[in-house]
C-alpha positions as CSV (number, residue, x, y, z in Angstrom):
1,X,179.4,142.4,45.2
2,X,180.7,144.5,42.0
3,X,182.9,147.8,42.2
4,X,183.9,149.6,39.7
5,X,187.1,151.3,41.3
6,X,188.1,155.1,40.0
7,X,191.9,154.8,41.2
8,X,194.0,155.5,44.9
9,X,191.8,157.2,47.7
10,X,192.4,161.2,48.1
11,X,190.9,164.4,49.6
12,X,187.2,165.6,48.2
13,X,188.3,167.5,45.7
14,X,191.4,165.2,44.3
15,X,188.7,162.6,44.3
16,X,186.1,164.6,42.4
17,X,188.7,166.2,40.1
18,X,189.4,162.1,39.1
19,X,186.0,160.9,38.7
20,X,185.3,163.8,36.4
21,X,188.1,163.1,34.3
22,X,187.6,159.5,34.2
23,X,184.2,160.2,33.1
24,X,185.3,162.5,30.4
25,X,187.6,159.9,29.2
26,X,185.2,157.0,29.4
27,X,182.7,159.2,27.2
28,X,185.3,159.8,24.8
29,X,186.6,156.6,24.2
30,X,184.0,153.7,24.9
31,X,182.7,153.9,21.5
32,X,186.1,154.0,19.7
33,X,187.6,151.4,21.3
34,X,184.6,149.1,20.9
35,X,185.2,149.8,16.8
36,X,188.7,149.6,17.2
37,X,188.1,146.2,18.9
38,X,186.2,144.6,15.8
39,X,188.0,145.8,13.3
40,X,191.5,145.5,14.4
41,X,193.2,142.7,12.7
42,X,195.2,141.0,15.8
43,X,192.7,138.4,16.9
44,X,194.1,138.7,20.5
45,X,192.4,142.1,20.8
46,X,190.4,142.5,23.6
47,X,187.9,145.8,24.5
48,X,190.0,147.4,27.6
49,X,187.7,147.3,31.0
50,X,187.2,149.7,33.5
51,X,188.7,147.3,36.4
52,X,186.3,145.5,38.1
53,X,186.8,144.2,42.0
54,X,184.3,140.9,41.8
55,X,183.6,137.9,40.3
56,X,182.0,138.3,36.7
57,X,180.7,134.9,36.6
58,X,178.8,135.1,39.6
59,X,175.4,134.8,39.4
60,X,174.5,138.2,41.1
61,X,176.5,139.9,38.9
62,X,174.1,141.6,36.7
63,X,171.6,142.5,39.4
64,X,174.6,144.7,40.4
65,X,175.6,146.0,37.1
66,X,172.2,146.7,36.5
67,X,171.2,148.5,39.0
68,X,174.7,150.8,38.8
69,X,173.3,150.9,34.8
70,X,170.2,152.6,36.1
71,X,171.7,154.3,38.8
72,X,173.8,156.3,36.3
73,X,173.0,159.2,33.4
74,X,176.4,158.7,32.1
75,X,176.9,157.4,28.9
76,X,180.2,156.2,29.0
77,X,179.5,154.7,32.6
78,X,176.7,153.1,30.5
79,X,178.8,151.9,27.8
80,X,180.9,149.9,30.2
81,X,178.7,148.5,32.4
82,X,176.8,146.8,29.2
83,X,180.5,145.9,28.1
84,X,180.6,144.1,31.7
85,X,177.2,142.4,31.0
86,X,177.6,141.5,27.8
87,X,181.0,139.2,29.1
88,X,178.2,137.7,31.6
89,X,177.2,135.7,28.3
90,X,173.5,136.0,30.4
91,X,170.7,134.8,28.2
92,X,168.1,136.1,31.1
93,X,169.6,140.0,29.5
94,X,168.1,139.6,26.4
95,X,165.2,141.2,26.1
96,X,166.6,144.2,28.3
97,X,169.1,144.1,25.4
98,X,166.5,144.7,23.1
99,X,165.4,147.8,24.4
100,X,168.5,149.2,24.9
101,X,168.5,149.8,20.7
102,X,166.1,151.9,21.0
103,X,168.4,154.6,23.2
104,X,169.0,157.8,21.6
105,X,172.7,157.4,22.3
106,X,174.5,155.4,19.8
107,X,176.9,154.4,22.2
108,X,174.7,152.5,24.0
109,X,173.2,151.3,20.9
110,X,176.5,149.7,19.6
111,X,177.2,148.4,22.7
112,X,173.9,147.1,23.1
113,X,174.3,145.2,19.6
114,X,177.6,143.9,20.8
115,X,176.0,142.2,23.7
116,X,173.3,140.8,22.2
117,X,176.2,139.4,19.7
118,X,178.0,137.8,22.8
119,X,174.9,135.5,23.4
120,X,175.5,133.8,20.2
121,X,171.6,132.8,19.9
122,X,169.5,133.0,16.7
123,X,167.1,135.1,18.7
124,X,168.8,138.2,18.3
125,X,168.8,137.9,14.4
126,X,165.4,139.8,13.8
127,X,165.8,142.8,15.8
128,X,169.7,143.0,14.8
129,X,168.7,142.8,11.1
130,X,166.7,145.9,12.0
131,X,169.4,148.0,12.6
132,X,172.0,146.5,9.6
133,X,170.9,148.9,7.6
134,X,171.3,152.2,9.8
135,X,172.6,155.3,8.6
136,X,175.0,155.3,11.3
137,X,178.2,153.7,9.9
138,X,179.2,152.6,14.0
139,X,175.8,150.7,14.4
140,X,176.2,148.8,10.9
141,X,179.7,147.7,11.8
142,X,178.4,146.6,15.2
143,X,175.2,144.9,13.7
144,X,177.4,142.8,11.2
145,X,180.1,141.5,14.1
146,X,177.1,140.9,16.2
147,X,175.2,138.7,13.3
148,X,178.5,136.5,12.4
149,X,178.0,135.0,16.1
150,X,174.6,134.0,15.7
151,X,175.3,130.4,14.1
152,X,175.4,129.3,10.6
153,X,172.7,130.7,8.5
154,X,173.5,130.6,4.9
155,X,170.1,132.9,3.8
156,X,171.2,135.5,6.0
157,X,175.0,134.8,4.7
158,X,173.4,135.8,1.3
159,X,172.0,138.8,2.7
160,X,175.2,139.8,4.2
161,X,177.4,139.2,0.8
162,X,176.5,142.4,-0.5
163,X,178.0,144.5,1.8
164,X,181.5,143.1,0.8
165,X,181.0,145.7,-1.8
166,X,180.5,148.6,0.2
167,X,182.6,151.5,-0.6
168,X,183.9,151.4,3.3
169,X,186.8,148.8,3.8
170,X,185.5,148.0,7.5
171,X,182.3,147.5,6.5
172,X,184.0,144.6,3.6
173,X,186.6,143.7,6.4
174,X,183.7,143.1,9.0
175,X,181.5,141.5,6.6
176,X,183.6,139.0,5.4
177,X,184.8,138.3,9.3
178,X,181.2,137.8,10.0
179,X,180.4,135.2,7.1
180,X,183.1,133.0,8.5
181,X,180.0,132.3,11.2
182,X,177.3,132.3,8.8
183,X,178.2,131.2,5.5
184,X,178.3,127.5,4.6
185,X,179.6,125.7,0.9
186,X,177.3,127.4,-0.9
187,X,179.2,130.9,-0.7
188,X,182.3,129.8,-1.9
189,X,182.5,131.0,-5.4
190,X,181.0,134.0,-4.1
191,X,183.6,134.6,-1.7
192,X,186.3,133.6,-3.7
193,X,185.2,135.8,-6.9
194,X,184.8,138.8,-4.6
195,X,188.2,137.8,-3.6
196,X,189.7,138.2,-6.6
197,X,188.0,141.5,-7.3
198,X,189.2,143.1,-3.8
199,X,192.0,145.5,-3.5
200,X,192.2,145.7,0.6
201,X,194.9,143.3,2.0
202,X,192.8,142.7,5.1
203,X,190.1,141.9,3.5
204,X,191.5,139.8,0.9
205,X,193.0,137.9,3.6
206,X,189.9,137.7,5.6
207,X,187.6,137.0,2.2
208,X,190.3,134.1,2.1
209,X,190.3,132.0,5.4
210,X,186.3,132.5,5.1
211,X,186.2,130.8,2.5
212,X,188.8,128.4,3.6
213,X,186.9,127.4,6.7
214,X,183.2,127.0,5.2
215,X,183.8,126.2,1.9
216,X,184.8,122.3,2.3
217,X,185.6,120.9,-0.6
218,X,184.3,123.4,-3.0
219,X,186.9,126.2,-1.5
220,X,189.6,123.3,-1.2
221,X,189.1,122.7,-4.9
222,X,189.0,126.3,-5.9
223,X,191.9,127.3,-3.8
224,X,194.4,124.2,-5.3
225,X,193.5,125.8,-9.0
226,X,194.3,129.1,-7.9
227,X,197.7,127.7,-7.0
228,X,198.2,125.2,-10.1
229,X,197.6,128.9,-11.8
230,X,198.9,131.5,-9.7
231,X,198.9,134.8,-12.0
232,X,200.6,137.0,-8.6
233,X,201.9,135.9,-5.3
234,X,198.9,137.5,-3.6
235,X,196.7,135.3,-5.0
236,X,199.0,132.1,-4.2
237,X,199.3,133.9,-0.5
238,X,195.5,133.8,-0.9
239,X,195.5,130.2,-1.8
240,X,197.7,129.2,1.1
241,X,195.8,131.2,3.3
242,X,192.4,129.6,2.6
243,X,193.8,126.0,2.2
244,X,195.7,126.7,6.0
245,X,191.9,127.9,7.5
246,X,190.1,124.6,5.6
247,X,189.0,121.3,7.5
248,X,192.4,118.9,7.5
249,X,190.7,115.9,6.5
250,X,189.5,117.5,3.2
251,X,192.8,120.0,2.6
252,X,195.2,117.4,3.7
253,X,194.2,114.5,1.0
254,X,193.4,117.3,-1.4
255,X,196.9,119.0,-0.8
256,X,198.8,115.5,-1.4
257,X,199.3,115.1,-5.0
258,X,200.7,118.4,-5.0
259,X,203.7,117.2,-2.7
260,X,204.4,114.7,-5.7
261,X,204.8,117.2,-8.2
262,X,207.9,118.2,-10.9
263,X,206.8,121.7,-10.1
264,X,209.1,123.3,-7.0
265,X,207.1,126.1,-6.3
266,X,203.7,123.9,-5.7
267,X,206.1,121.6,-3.3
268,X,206.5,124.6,-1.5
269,X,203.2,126.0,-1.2
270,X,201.6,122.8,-0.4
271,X,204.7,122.3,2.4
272,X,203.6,125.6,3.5
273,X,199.9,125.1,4.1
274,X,200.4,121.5,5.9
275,X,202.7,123.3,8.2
276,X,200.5,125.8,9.1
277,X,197.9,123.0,9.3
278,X,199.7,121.3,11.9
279,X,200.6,124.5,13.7
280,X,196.8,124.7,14.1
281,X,196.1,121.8,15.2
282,X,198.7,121.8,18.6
283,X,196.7,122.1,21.6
């Protein structure tokens, strides 16, 4: 069995007094730190749970949070139980999934998308394209995390590149996170010309390891000119970067020559990236 557990045991009242505040913080600060989750650039970031006594990967674990879902009007409460379900990885929740984004509350909404993002199945692409365009600025960012996790998928990669123009740096930052899933060789030039026009640090770096991981060959090859003609260090940071994120049996032979060069500074940069390479690659 699942319990969600409110803190130590006290009188009535001390216990009352408690839930109420933990409900007032939980309806506060669910949706927050869901954005601050995806768009925070430590990758170690993790949403913070309401503790849980139980075994999440039970199998009766979502009859139990769903029936505490339904048992509940609070939103917050809401919020976190679908953050609980949506770490089930449960295919069996989709379609309840689905008609949670159709809630008036936009926290449930984004936290809906988020779950349905956790599945990591093609399925959820239609009805999540449906809400990529919302007004709400929360359910976009959500929407676009949630579609980088539903497998490689260059058309909708294409459809996604136009957001890394958005006037709102998370939207770019998320966006160019979320092709990393998507995107396949073809994007490249796309990437790495939007690349050079962004001013964002995050983004640039992000824009750069995309490109880096599903570019092969084509963002190897872009990424080795970019050094050979380095107009700034951010662009040769950029050039590392990407090379570092790439697939070692195309960067690595690619990244050779270099090592063989009168030229100090490519020694360096190429000594660099293999480093990181095999940094990487260390179970």
């Amino acid at each position: 069995m699942l319990l969600m557990t409110m803190g130590p045991m006290g009188g009535p009242a001390a216990a009352a007094e408690r839930a109420e505040g933990i409900m007032e913080t939980l309806q506060k600060q669910a949706l927050p730190d869901l954005i601050n989750s995806l768009t925070d650039k430590k990758p170690g970031r993790r949403l913070r749970l309401v503790r849980v006594t139980g075994d999440l990967h039970d199998h009766r674990a979502a009859q139990y949070l769903l029936r505490a879902y339904e048992e509940t009007e609070e939103e917050g409460v809401r919020c976190k139980l679908l953050e609980s379900m949506g770490k089930l990885h449960d295919p069996t929740l989709l379609s309840w999934y689905f008609r949670r984004l159709k809630d008036p509350s936009i926290g449930i909404r984004c936290f809906a998308i988020w779950a349905l993002g956790e599945l990591g199945t093609s399925q959820a692409i239609d009805p999540l394209r449906r809400m990529l365009w919302s007004k709400n600025p929360f359910v976009r960012m959500t929407t676009i995390n949630a579609l980088g996790k539903t497998g490689q998928n260059p058309p909708l990669a294409f459809e996604l590149e136009v957001l890394l123009r958005d006037e709102d740096v998370q939207i770019r930052f998320l966006t160019a996170k979320a092709l990393r899933g998507l995107a396949g060789p073809d994007s490249a030039p796309e990437l790495i010309d939007r690349l050079l026009q962004e001013a964002d640090p995050d983004v640039q770096e992000a824009l750069a390891r995309t490109a880096g991981t599903t570019g092969g060959g084509v963002a190897a090859g872009h990424f080795i000119e970019l050094l050979k003609n380095s107009p700034s260090q951010d662009t040769e940071h950029w050039a590392e970067a990407g090379l570092a994120a790439g697939p070692r049996d195309i960067v690595i032979p690619a990244l050779t020559p270099l090592l063989k060069t009168g030229d100090f500074r490519l020694r360096l940069s190429a000594s660099r990236v293999l480093a990181e390479l095999e940094r990487n690659n260390q179970p």
